[in-house]
C-alpha positions as CSV (number, residue, x, y, z in Angstrom):
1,X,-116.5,96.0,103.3
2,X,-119.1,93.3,101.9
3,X,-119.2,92.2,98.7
4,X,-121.7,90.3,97.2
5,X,-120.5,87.6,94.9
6,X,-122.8,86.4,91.8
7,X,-122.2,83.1,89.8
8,X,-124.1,80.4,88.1
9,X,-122.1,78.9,84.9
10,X,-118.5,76.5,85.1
11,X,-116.5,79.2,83.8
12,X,-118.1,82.3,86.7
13,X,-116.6,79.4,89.2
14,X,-113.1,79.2,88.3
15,X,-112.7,82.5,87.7
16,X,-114.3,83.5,91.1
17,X,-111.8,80.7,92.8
18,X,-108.9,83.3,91.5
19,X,-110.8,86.6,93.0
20,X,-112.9,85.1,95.9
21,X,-109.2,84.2,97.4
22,X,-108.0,87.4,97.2
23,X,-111.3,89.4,98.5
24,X,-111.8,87.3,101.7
25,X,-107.8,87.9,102.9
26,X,-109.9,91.6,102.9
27,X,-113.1,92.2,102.9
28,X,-116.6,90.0,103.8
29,X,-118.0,87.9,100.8
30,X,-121.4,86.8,100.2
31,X,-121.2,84.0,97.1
32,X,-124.6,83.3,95.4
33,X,-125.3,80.6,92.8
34,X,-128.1,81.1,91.1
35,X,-128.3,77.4,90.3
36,X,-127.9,77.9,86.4
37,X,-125.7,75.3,86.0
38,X,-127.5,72.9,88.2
39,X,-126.1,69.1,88.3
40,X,-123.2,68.0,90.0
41,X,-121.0,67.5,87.0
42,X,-121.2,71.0,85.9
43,X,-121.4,72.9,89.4
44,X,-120.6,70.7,92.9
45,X,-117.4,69.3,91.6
46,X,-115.8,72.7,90.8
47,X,-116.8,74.4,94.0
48,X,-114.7,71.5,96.0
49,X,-111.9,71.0,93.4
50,X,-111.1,74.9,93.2
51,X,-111.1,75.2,96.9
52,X,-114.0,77.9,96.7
53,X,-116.2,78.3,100.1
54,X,-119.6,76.2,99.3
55,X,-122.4,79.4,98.8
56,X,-124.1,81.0,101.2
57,X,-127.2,80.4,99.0
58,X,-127.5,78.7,96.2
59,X,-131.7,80.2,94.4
60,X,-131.4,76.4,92.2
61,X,-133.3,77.9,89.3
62,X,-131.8,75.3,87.0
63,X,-132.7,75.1,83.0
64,X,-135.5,77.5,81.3
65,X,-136.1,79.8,78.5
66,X,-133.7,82.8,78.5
67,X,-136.6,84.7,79.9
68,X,-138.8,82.7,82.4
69,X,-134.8,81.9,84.0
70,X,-133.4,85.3,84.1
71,X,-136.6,86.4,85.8
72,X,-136.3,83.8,88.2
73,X,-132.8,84.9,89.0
74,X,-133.9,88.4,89.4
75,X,-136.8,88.1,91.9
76,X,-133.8,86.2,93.9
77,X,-131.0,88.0,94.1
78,X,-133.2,91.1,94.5
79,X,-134.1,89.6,97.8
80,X,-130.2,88.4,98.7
81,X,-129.5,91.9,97.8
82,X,-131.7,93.7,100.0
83,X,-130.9,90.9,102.8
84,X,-127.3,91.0,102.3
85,X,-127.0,95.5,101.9
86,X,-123.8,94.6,100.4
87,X,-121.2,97.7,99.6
88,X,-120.9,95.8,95.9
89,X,-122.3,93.2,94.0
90,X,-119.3,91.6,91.6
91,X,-120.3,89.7,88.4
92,X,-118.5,87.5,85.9
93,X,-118.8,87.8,82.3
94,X,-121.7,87.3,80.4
95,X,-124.2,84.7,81.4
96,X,-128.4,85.2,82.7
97,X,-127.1,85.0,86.0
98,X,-124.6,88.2,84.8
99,X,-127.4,89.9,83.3
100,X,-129.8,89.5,85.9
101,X,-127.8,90.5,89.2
102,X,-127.3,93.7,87.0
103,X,-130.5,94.4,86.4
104,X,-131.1,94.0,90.2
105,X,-128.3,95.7,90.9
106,X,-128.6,98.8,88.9
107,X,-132.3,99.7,90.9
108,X,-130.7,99.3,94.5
109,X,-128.1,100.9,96.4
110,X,-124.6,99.0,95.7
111,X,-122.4,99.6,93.1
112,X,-122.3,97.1,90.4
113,X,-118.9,95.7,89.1
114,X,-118.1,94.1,86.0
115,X,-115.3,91.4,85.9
116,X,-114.5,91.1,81.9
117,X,-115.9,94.4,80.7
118,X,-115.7,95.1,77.3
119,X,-115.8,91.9,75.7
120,X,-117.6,92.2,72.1
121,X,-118.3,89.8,69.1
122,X,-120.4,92.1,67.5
123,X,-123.0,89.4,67.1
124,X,-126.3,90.7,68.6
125,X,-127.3,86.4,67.5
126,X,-125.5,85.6,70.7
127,X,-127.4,86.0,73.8
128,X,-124.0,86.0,75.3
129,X,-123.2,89.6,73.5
130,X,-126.6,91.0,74.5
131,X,-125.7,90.0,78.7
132,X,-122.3,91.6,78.2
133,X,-123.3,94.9,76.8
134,X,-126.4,95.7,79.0
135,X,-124.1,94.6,81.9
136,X,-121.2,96.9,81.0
137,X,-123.7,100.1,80.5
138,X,-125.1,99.3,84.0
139,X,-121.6,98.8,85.4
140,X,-120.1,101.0,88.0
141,X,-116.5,99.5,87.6
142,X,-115.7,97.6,84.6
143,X,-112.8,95.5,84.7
144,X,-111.5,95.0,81.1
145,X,-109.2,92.5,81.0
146,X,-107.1,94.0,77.5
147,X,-106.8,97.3,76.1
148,X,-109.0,96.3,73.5
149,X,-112.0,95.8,76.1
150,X,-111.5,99.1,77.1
151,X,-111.1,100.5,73.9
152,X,-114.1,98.8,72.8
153,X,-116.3,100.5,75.6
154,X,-115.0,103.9,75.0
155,X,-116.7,103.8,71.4
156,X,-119.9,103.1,73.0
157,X,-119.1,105.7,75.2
158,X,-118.5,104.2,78.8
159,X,-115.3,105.5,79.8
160,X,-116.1,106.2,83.6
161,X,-114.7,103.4,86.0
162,X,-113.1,101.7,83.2
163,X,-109.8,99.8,84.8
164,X,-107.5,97.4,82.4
165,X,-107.5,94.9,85.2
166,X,-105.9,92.4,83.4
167,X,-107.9,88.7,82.9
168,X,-108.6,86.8,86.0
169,X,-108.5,83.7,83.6
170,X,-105.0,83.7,83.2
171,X,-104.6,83.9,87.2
172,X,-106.6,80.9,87.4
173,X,-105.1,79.0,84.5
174,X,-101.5,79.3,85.8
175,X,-102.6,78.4,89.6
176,X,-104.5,74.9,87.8
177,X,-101.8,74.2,85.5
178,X,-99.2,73.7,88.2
179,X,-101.9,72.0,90.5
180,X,-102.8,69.5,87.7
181,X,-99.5,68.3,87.2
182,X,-98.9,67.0,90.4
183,X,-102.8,65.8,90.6
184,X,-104.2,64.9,87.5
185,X,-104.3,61.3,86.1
186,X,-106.4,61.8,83.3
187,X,-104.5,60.8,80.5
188,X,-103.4,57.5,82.1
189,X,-107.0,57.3,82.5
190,X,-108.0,57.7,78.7
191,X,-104.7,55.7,78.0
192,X,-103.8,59.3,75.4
193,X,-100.3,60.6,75.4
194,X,-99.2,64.3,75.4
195,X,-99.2,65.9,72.1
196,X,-100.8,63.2,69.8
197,X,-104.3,63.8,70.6
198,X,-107.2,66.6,69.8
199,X,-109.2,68.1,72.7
200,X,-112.7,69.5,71.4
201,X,-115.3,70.8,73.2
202,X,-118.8,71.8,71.6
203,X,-121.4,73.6,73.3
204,X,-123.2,76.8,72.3
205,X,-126.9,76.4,70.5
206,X,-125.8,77.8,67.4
207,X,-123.8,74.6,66.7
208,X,-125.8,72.3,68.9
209,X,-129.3,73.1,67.9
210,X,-128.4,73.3,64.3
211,X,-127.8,69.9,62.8
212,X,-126.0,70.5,59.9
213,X,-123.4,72.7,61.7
214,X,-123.2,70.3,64.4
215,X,-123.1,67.1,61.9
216,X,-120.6,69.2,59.8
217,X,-118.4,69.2,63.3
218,X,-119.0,66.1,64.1
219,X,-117.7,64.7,61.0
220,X,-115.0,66.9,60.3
221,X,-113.9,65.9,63.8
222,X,-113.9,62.3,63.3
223,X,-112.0,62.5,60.1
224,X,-108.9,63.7,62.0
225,X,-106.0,60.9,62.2
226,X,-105.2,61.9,66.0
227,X,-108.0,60.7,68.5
228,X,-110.0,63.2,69.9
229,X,-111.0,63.5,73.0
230,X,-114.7,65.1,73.3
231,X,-115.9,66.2,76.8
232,X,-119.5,66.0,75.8
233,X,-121.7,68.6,77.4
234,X,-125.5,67.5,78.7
235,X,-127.0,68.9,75.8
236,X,-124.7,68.4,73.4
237,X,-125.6,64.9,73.9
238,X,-129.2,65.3,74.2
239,X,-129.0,67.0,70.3
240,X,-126.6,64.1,69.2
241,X,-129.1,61.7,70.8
242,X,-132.0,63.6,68.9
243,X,-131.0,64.1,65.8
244,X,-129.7,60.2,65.6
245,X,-125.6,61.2,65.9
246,X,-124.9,59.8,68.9
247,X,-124.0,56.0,68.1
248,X,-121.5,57.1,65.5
249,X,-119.9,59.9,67.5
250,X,-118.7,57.2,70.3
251,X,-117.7,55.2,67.7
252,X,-115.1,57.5,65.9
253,X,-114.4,60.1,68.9
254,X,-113.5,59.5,72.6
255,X,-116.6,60.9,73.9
256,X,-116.4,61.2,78.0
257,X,-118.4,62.6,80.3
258,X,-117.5,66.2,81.6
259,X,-113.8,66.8,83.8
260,X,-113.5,68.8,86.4
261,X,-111.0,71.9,86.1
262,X,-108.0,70.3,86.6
263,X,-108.2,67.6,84.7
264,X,-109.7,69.6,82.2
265,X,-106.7,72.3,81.8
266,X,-104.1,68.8,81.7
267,X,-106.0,67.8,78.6
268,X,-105.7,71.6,77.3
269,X,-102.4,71.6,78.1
270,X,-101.0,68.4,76.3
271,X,-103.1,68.2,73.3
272,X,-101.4,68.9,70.1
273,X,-104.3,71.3,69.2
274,X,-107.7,72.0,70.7
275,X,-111.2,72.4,68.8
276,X,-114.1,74.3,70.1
277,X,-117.2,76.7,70.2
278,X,-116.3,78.1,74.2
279,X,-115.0,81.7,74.6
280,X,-113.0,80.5,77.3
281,X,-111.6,77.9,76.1
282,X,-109.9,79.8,73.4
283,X,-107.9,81.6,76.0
284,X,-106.9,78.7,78.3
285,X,-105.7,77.3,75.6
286,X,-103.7,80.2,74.5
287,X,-102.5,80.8,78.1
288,X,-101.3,77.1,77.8
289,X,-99.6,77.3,74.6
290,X,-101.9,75.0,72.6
291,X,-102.9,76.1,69.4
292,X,-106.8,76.4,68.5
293,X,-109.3,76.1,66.1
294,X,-112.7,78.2,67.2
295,X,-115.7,76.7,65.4
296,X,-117.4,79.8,65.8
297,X,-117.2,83.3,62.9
298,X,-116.6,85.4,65.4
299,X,-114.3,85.7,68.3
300,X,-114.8,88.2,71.7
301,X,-110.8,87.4,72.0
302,X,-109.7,88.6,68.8
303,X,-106.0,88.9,69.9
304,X,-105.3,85.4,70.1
305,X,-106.6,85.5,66.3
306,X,-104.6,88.2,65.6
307,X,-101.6,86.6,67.2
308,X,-101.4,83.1,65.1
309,X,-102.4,81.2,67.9
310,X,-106.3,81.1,67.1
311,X,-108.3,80.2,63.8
312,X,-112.0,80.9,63.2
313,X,-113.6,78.4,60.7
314,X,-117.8,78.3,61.8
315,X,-118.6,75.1,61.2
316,X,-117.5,74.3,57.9
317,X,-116.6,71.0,58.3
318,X,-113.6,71.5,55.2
319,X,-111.9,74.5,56.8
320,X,-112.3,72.6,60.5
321,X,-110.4,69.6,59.0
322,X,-107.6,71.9,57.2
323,X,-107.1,74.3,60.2
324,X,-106.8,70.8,62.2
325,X,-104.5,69.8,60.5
326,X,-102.1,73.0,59.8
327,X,-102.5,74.6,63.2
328,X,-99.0,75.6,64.7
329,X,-97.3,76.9,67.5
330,X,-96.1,80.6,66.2
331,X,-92.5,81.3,67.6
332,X,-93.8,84.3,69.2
333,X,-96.4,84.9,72.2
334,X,-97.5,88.3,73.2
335,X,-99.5,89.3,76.8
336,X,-102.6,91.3,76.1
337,X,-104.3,90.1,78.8
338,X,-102.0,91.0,81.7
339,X,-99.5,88.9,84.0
340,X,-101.8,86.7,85.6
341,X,-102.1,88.9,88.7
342,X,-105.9,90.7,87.8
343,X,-107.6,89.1,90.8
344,X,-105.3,91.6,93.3
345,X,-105.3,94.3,90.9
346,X,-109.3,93.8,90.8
347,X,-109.2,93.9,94.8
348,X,-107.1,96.6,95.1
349,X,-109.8,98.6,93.0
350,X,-112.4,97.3,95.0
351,X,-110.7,98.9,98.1
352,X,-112.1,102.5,96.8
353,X,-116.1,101.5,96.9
Protein backbone atom coordinates (compact mmCIF):
# COMPACT_ATOMS: atom_id res chain seq x y z
CA UNK A 1 0.00 0.00 0.00
CA UNK A 2 1.12 3.78 -0.56
CA UNK A 3 0.27 6.34 1.42
CA UNK A 4 0.66 9.81 0.79
CA UNK A 5 1.73 11.81 3.72
CA UNK A 6 0.74 15.77 3.92
CA UNK A 7 2.38 18.24 6.39
CA UNK A 8 3.45 21.84 6.50
CA UNK A 9 3.17 23.36 10.30
CA UNK A 10 5.71 22.34 13.61
CA UNK A 11 3.05 20.52 15.16
CA UNK A 12 1.95 18.14 11.52
CA UNK A 13 5.90 17.23 12.07
CA UNK A 14 6.02 15.74 15.35
CA UNK A 15 3.03 14.16 15.14
CA UNK A 16 3.86 12.48 11.77
CA UNK A 17 7.46 11.39 13.48
CA UNK A 18 5.01 9.20 15.81
CA UNK A 19 2.85 7.69 12.65
CA UNK A 20 5.40 7.87 9.74
CA UNK A 21 7.50 5.26 12.09
CA UNK A 22 4.97 3.01 12.28
CA UNK A 23 3.57 3.22 8.44
CA UNK A 24 7.01 2.59 6.74
CA UNK A 25 7.69 -0.83 9.10
CA UNK A 26 4.38 -1.48 6.50
CA UNK A 27 3.47 0.14 3.84
CA UNK A 28 5.22 2.78 1.18
CA UNK A 29 5.08 6.53 2.26
CA UNK A 30 5.19 9.53 0.22
CA UNK A 31 5.77 12.75 2.84
CA UNK A 32 4.95 16.20 1.30
CA UNK A 33 5.65 19.61 2.91
CA UNK A 34 3.90 22.06 1.56
CA UNK A 35 6.52 24.61 2.75
CA UNK A 36 4.00 26.45 5.13
CA UNK A 37 6.23 26.77 7.69
CA UNK A 38 9.15 27.73 5.67
CA UNK A 39 12.53 28.72 7.59
CA UNK A 40 14.78 26.51 9.15
CA UNK A 41 13.79 27.25 12.78
CA UNK A 42 10.36 26.27 12.38
CA UNK A 43 10.69 23.32 9.75
CA UNK A 44 14.48 21.77 8.99
CA UNK A 45 15.44 21.35 12.55
CA UNK A 46 12.34 19.19 13.39
CA UNK A 47 12.59 16.91 10.41
CA UNK A 48 16.38 15.96 11.66
CA UNK A 49 15.77 16.06 15.40
CA UNK A 50 12.57 13.72 15.17
CA UNK A 51 14.34 11.30 13.06
CA UNK A 52 11.58 11.80 10.21
CA UNK A 53 12.88 10.87 6.42
CA UNK A 54 13.69 14.48 4.73
CA UNK A 55 10.44 14.77 2.05
CA UNK A 56 10.10 13.53 -1.05
CA UNK A 57 9.00 17.02 -2.08
CA UNK A 58 8.79 19.84 -0.33
CA UNK A 59 5.98 22.69 -2.97
CA UNK A 60 7.96 25.77 -0.59
CA UNK A 61 4.81 27.94 -0.76
CA UNK A 62 5.90 29.78 2.37
CA UNK A 63 3.77 32.83 3.97
CA UNK A 64 0.46 34.39 2.09
CA UNK A 65 -3.04 35.24 2.70
CA UNK A 66 -5.20 32.26 3.81
CA UNK A 67 -6.41 32.13 0.26
CA UNK A 68 -3.62 33.00 -2.35
CA UNK A 69 -1.55 30.05 0.05
CA UNK A 70 -4.17 27.37 0.27
CA UNK A 71 -4.56 27.69 -3.52
CA UNK A 72 -1.09 27.42 -3.98
CA UNK A 73 -1.02 24.24 -1.89
CA UNK A 74 -3.85 22.86 -3.90
CA UNK A 75 -2.58 23.28 -7.52
CA UNK A 76 0.48 21.13 -5.84
CA UNK A 77 -0.47 18.49 -4.22
CA UNK A 78 -3.16 17.89 -6.89
CA UNK A 79 -0.18 17.24 -9.15
CA UNK A 80 1.80 14.93 -6.27
CA UNK A 81 -1.43 13.23 -6.09
CA UNK A 82 -2.00 12.33 -9.56
CA UNK A 83 1.98 11.55 -9.79
CA UNK A 84 2.06 9.66 -6.72
CA UNK A 85 -1.78 7.48 -7.32
CA UNK A 86 -1.41 6.85 -3.76
CA UNK A 87 -4.06 4.17 -2.07
CA UNK A 88 -4.50 7.19 0.81
CA UNK A 89 -3.64 10.61 1.39
CA UNK A 90 -3.17 11.08 5.55
CA UNK A 91 -3.54 14.67 7.03
CA UNK A 92 -2.88 16.13 10.42
CA UNK A 93 -5.13 18.42 12.09
CA UNK A 94 -6.15 21.59 11.05
CA UNK A 95 -3.85 23.79 9.10
CA UNK A 96 -4.12 25.28 4.95
CA UNK A 97 -1.95 22.61 4.20
CA UNK A 98 -4.87 20.20 6.02
CA UNK A 99 -7.48 21.87 4.29
CA UNK A 100 -6.05 21.98 1.02
CA UNK A 101 -4.76 18.24 0.48
CA UNK A 102 -8.57 17.65 1.38
CA UNK A 103 -9.93 19.57 -1.05
CA UNK A 104 -7.58 17.78 -3.56
CA UNK A 105 -8.21 14.81 -2.12
CA UNK A 106 -11.87 14.64 -1.98
CA UNK A 107 -12.04 15.15 -6.27
CA UNK A 108 -9.47 12.24 -6.99
CA UNK A 109 -9.37 8.63 -6.39
CA UNK A 110 -7.78 8.01 -2.81
CA UNK A 111 -9.34 7.94 0.23
CA UNK A 112 -8.77 10.75 2.51
CA UNK A 113 -7.85 10.24 6.24
CA UNK A 114 -8.15 12.44 9.04
CA UNK A 115 -5.65 12.23 12.00
CA UNK A 116 -7.44 14.39 14.88
CA UNK A 117 -11.05 14.29 13.71
CA UNK A 118 -13.48 15.83 15.58
CA UNK A 119 -11.76 18.50 17.25
CA UNK A 120 -14.24 21.64 17.77
CA UNK A 121 -14.03 25.12 19.50
CA UNK A 122 -17.09 26.25 18.20
CA UNK A 123 -15.42 29.43 17.08
CA UNK A 124 -16.14 29.87 13.29
CA UNK A 125 -13.32 33.32 14.16
CA UNK A 126 -10.68 30.65 13.99
CA UNK A 127 -9.54 29.76 10.62
CA UNK A 128 -8.28 26.73 12.49
CA UNK A 129 -12.09 25.48 13.22
CA UNK A 130 -13.16 26.27 9.64
CA UNK A 131 -9.89 23.69 8.19
CA UNK A 132 -11.04 21.05 10.79
CA UNK A 133 -14.61 20.85 10.02
CA UNK A 134 -14.54 20.95 6.13
CA UNK A 135 -11.63 18.33 6.53
CA UNK A 136 -13.68 15.99 8.75
CA UNK A 137 -16.93 16.10 6.27
CA UNK A 138 -14.52 15.25 3.38
CA UNK A 139 -12.85 12.55 5.43
CA UNK A 140 -13.00 8.91 4.60
CA UNK A 141 -11.52 7.75 8.03
CA UNK A 142 -11.48 10.09 10.80
CA UNK A 143 -9.25 9.39 13.55
CA UNK A 144 -10.69 11.14 16.77
CA UNK A 145 -8.39 11.00 19.31
CA UNK A 146 -11.23 11.10 22.50
CA UNK A 147 -14.66 10.09 22.76
CA UNK A 148 -15.64 13.58 22.72
CA UNK A 149 -14.24 14.03 18.99
CA UNK A 150 -16.24 11.40 17.97
CA UNK A 151 -19.14 12.44 19.83
CA UNK A 152 -18.76 15.76 18.49
CA UNK A 153 -18.91 14.46 14.71
CA UNK A 154 -21.89 12.31 15.22
CA UNK A 155 -23.99 15.61 15.94
CA UNK A 156 -23.00 16.86 12.76
CA UNK A 157 -23.87 13.75 11.51
CA UNK A 158 -20.47 11.97 10.32
CA UNK A 159 -20.58 8.79 11.95
CA UNK A 160 -19.11 6.55 8.96
CA UNK A 161 -15.32 5.73 9.42
CA UNK A 162 -15.29 7.27 12.71
CA UNK A 163 -12.34 5.30 14.83
CA UNK A 164 -11.36 6.62 18.57
CA UNK A 165 -7.75 6.22 17.62
CA UNK A 166 -6.46 7.63 20.46
CA UNK A 167 -4.03 10.96 20.13
CA UNK A 168 -0.89 10.52 18.28
CA UNK A 169 0.44 13.53 20.51
CA UNK A 170 0.68 11.64 23.48
CA UNK A 171 2.74 8.82 21.47
CA UNK A 172 5.05 11.50 20.57
CA UNK A 173 5.20 13.33 23.87
CA UNK A 174 6.23 10.25 25.86
CA UNK A 175 8.81 9.02 23.07
CA UNK A 176 10.43 13.06 23.46
CA UNK A 177 10.16 13.17 27.05
CA UNK A 178 12.39 10.25 27.71
CA UNK A 179 14.67 11.36 24.67
CA UNK A 180 15.10 14.83 26.21
CA UNK A 181 16.29 13.79 29.35
CA UNK A 182 19.26 12.17 28.29
CA UNK A 183 19.80 15.03 25.42
CA UNK A 184 18.55 18.19 26.33
CA UNK A 185 20.79 20.96 27.91
CA UNK A 186 18.50 23.70 27.75
CA UNK A 187 18.10 24.74 31.10
CA UNK A 188 21.77 24.82 31.82
CA UNK A 189 21.70 26.90 28.84
CA UNK A 190 19.13 29.53 30.09
CA UNK A 191 20.86 29.03 33.56
CA UNK A 192 16.55 28.20 34.90
CA UNK A 193 15.97 25.42 37.34
CA UNK A 194 13.10 22.90 37.25
CA UNK A 195 9.93 24.11 38.75
CA UNK A 196 10.65 27.84 39.39
CA UNK A 197 10.14 29.12 36.12
CA UNK A 198 7.04 29.92 33.57
CA UNK A 199 7.09 28.60 30.00
CA UNK A 200 4.70 30.80 27.68
CA UNK A 201 4.25 30.58 24.28
CA UNK A 202 2.11 33.19 22.12
CA UNK A 203 1.17 32.74 18.71
CA UNK A 204 -2.20 32.79 17.08
CA UNK A 205 -3.41 36.34 15.27
CA UNK A 206 -6.15 36.86 17.54
CA UNK A 207 -3.59 37.78 20.35
CA UNK A 208 -0.78 38.75 18.06
CA UNK A 209 -2.49 41.09 15.64
CA UNK A 210 -4.53 42.65 18.37
CA UNK A 211 -2.45 44.92 20.52
CA UNK A 212 -4.30 45.33 23.49
CA UNK A 213 -4.75 41.52 23.91
CA UNK A 214 -1.27 41.00 23.21
CA UNK A 215 0.03 44.13 25.46
CA UNK A 216 -2.53 42.87 28.06
CA UNK A 217 -0.29 39.36 27.78
CA UNK A 218 2.62 40.78 27.61
CA UNK A 219 2.18 42.63 30.80
CA UNK A 220 0.43 40.24 32.77
CA UNK A 221 3.37 38.00 31.87
CA UNK A 222 6.03 40.15 33.02
CA UNK A 223 4.30 40.92 36.31
CA UNK A 224 4.83 37.21 37.37
CA UNK A 225 7.64 36.76 40.23
CA UNK A 226 9.06 33.50 38.43
CA UNK A 227 10.95 34.26 35.16
CA UNK A 228 9.45 33.35 32.22
CA UNK A 229 10.75 31.86 29.52
CA UNK A 230 9.15 33.10 26.07
CA UNK A 231 10.01 31.09 22.89
CA UNK A 232 9.08 33.98 20.61
CA UNK A 233 7.57 33.01 17.38
CA UNK A 234 8.60 35.07 13.87
CA UNK A 235 5.68 36.97 14.05
CA UNK A 236 5.07 37.37 17.39
CA UNK A 237 8.08 39.33 17.19
CA UNK A 238 7.45 41.17 14.16
CA UNK A 239 3.94 42.56 16.02
CA UNK A 240 6.02 43.25 19.25
CA UNK A 241 8.52 45.07 17.02
CA UNK A 242 5.45 46.99 15.33
CA UNK A 243 3.53 48.01 17.74
CA UNK A 244 6.84 49.37 19.82
CA UNK A 245 6.70 46.15 22.66
CA UNK A 246 9.67 44.67 21.85
CA UNK A 247 12.41 46.54 23.91
CA UNK A 248 10.44 46.09 27.18
CA UNK A 249 9.45 42.49 26.53
CA UNK A 250 13.41 41.40 26.52
CA UNK A 251 13.77 43.39 29.33
CA UNK A 252 11.21 41.77 31.81
CA UNK A 253 10.84 38.17 30.05
CA UNK A 254 13.46 35.65 28.80
CA UNK A 255 12.64 36.00 25.25
CA UNK A 256 14.68 33.24 23.09
CA UNK A 257 14.50 32.33 19.81
CA UNK A 258 12.42 29.16 18.86
CA UNK A 259 13.64 25.30 20.40
CA UNK A 260 13.41 22.48 18.66
CA UNK A 261 11.14 19.59 20.02
CA UNK A 262 13.13 18.28 22.54
CA UNK A 263 14.28 20.92 24.14
CA UNK A 264 11.05 22.34 23.89
CA UNK A 265 9.00 19.40 25.73
CA UNK A 266 12.18 19.66 28.66
CA UNK A 267 11.07 23.19 29.23
CA UNK A 268 7.20 21.86 29.29
CA UNK A 269 8.13 19.35 31.42
CA UNK A 270 9.94 21.31 34.31
CA UNK A 271 8.12 24.53 34.44
CA UNK A 272 6.03 25.13 37.38
CA UNK A 273 3.19 26.15 35.01
CA UNK A 274 3.00 26.94 31.33
CA UNK A 275 1.08 29.99 29.59
CA UNK A 276 -0.13 29.97 26.05
CA UNK A 277 -2.45 30.58 23.01
CA UNK A 278 -1.28 26.88 21.09
CA UNK A 279 -3.83 23.96 20.97
CA UNK A 280 -1.05 21.72 21.29
CA UNK A 281 0.59 22.92 23.74
CA UNK A 282 -2.21 22.59 26.12
CA UNK A 283 -2.06 18.90 25.77
CA UNK A 284 1.73 18.37 26.01
CA UNK A 285 1.55 20.01 28.83
CA UNK A 286 -1.15 17.96 30.33
CA UNK A 287 0.53 14.73 29.06
CA UNK A 288 3.68 16.11 31.07
CA UNK A 289 1.90 16.89 34.20
CA UNK A 290 2.38 20.73 34.08
CA UNK A 291 -0.48 22.73 34.82
CA UNK A 292 -1.75 25.47 32.17
CA UNK A 293 -3.14 28.63 31.66
CA UNK A 294 -4.77 28.89 27.92
CA UNK A 295 -4.92 32.61 26.88
CA UNK A 296 -7.47 31.74 24.55
CA UNK A 297 -11.93 31.61 25.54
CA UNK A 298 -12.15 28.66 24.04
CA UNK A 299 -10.49 25.35 24.08
CA UNK A 300 -10.77 22.26 21.22
CA UNK A 301 -9.40 20.09 24.37
CA UNK A 302 -12.04 20.79 26.71
CA UNK A 303 -11.06 17.69 28.98
CA UNK A 304 -8.03 18.97 30.22
CA UNK A 305 -10.39 22.03 31.42
CA UNK A 306 -12.71 19.87 32.68
CA UNK A 307 -10.11 17.91 34.56
CA UNK A 308 -8.33 20.89 36.69
CA UNK A 309 -5.32 20.72 34.80
CA UNK A 310 -6.29 23.62 32.20
CA UNK A 311 -7.66 27.27 32.74
CA UNK A 312 -9.02 29.54 29.97
CA UNK A 313 -8.65 33.29 30.75
CA UNK A 314 -8.56 35.19 26.93
CA UNK A 315 -6.30 37.68 27.39
CA UNK A 316 -7.37 39.52 30.33
CA UNK A 317 -4.33 40.40 31.61
CA UNK A 318 -5.98 40.20 35.60
CA UNK A 319 -7.33 36.64 35.26
CA UNK A 320 -3.77 35.64 33.33
CA UNK A 321 -1.88 36.92 36.45
CA UNK A 322 -4.37 35.15 39.13
CA UNK A 323 -4.64 31.87 37.19
CA UNK A 324 -0.59 32.24 37.13
CA UNK A 325 -0.39 32.40 40.22
CA UNK A 326 -3.10 29.73 41.70
CA UNK A 327 -2.55 27.04 39.00
CA UNK A 328 -2.08 23.51 40.65
CA UNK A 329 -1.36 20.15 40.14
CA UNK A 330 -4.93 18.29 40.87
CA UNK A 331 -4.29 14.89 42.74
CA UNK A 332 -6.00 13.20 40.04
CA UNK A 333 -5.23 12.56 36.17
CA UNK A 334 -7.58 10.86 33.92
CA UNK A 335 -6.73 9.35 30.06
CA UNK A 336 -9.15 10.64 27.48
CA UNK A 337 -6.96 10.59 24.96
CA UNK A 338 -5.75 7.01 24.86
CA UNK A 339 -2.39 5.21 26.10
CA UNK A 340 0.02 6.71 23.89
CA UNK A 341 -0.14 3.84 21.36
CA UNK A 342 -2.67 5.82 18.49
CA UNK A 343 0.04 5.81 15.83
CA UNK A 344 -0.27 1.61 15.61
CA UNK A 345 -3.82 1.67 16.30
CA UNK A 346 -4.05 4.42 13.33
CA UNK A 347 -1.91 1.91 11.07
CA UNK A 348 -3.67 -1.05 11.91
CA UNK A 349 -6.86 0.88 10.44
CA UNK A 350 -5.03 1.95 7.59
CA UNK A 351 -4.41 -1.84 6.75
CA UNK A 352 -8.26 -2.00 5.59
CA UNK A 353 -7.97 0.81 2.61
Amino acid sequence: MKILTVVGARPQFIKAAAVSREIRRRHDEVLVHTGQHYDEEMSDVFFDELGIPEPDDNLGVGSDSHGAQTAEMLAGLENRIAAETPDAVLVYGDTNSTLAAAIATSKMDPALAHVEAGLRSYNREMPEEINRVLTDHAADLLFAPSRRAVENLRAEGVTEGVHEAGDVMYDAVLWARDRAKDHSTILAELGVESGEYVLATVHRAANTDDPKRLAAILDALADDSREVVLPAHPRTVNRMREYGMYDDATEKLTLIDPVGYLDFVRLQDEADVVATDSGGVQKEAFFLDTPCVTMREETEWRETVEAGWNTLVGADDDAIRRALTTAERPADKPEPYGDGTAAATITDLLDDV
